[in-house]
C-alpha positions as CSV (number, residue, x, y, z in Angstrom):
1,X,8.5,4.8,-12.3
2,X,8.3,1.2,-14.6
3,X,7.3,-0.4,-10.9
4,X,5.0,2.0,-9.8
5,X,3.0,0.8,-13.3
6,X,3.3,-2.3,-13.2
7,X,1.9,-2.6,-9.6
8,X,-1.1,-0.5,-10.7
9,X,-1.6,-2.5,-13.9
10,X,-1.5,-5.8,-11.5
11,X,-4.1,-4.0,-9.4
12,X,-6.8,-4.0,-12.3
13,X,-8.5,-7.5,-12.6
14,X,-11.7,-9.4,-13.3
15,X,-14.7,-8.8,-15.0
16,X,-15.7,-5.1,-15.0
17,X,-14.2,-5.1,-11.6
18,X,-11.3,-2.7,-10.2
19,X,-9.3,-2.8,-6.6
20,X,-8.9,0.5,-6.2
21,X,-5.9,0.1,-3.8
22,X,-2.2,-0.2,-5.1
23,X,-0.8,-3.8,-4.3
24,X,1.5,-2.3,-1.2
25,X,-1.4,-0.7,0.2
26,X,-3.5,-3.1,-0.3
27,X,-1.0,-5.4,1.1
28,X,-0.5,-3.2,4.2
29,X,-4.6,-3.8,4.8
30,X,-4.2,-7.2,5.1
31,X,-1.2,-7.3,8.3
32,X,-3.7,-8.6,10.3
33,X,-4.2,-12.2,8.9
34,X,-0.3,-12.7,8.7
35,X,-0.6,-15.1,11.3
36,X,-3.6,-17.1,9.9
37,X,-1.8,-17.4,6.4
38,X,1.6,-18.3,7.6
39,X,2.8,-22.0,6.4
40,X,1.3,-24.7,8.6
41,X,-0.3,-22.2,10.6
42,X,-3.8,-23.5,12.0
43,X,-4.6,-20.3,13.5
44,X,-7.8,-18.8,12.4
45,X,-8.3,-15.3,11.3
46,X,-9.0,-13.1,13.8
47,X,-12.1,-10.8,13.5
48,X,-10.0,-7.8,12.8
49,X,-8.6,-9.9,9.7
50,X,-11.8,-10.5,8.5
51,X,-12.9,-7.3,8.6
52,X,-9.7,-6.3,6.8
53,X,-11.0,-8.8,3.9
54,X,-14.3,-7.7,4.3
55,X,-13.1,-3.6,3.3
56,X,-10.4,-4.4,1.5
57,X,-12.7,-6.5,-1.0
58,X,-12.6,-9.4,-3.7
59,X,-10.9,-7.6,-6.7
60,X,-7.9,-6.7,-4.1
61,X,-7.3,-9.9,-2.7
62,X,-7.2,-11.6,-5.7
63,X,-5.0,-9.5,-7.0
64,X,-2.9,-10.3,-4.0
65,X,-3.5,-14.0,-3.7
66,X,-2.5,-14.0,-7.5
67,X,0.0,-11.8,-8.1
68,X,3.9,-12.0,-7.0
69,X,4.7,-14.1,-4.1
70,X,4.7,-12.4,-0.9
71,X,7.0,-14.0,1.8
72,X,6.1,-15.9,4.2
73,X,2.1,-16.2,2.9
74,X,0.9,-19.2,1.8
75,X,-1.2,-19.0,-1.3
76,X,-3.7,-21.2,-0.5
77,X,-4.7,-20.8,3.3
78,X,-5.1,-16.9,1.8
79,X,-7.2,-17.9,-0.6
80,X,-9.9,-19.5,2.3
81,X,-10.0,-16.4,3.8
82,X,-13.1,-15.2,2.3
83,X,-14.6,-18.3,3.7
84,X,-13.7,-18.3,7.2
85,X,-14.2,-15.0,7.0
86,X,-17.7,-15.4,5.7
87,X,-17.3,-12.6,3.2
88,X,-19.6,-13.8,0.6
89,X,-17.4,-13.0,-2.2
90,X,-18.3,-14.8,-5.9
91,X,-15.7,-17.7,-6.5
């Protein structure tokens, strides 16, 4: 039960802003950009991953790019996502 609250209390972020997934499914959303945020990868998201990150939405994948460490994810290729995805999120 603690876990289950502390993943939603991770979920809530930002200004005013809410991801209204819980970090696991949230998480789940995003299998299709494992391979474009694996370490040393140079492959580029495909179109399905972008429109993962596109639905899925800012407050969610920041709270995923932020939060715990997630295996096998490097933290800063996921955080260009929203760029090579062109998802116009704020910075």
């Amino acid at each position: 039960m603690v876990f289950v609250l502390v993943l939603t209390g991770m979920v809530e972020q930002g200004e005013g802003t809410t991801c209204h997934s819980t970090f696991l499914s949230a998480l789940v959303q995003l299998i299709p950009c494992r391979a474009a945020v694996a370490p040393f990868s140079r492959i580029p998201p495909s179109e399905t991953c972008c429109n993962a990150i596109k639905a899925l939405g800012q407050p969610c994948l920041c709270v995923l790019v932020n939060g715990p460490p997630i295996t096998g994810v490097d933290r800063n290729m996921a955080r260009q996502l929203p760029q090579k995805c062109t998802a116009n999120f704020e910075p």
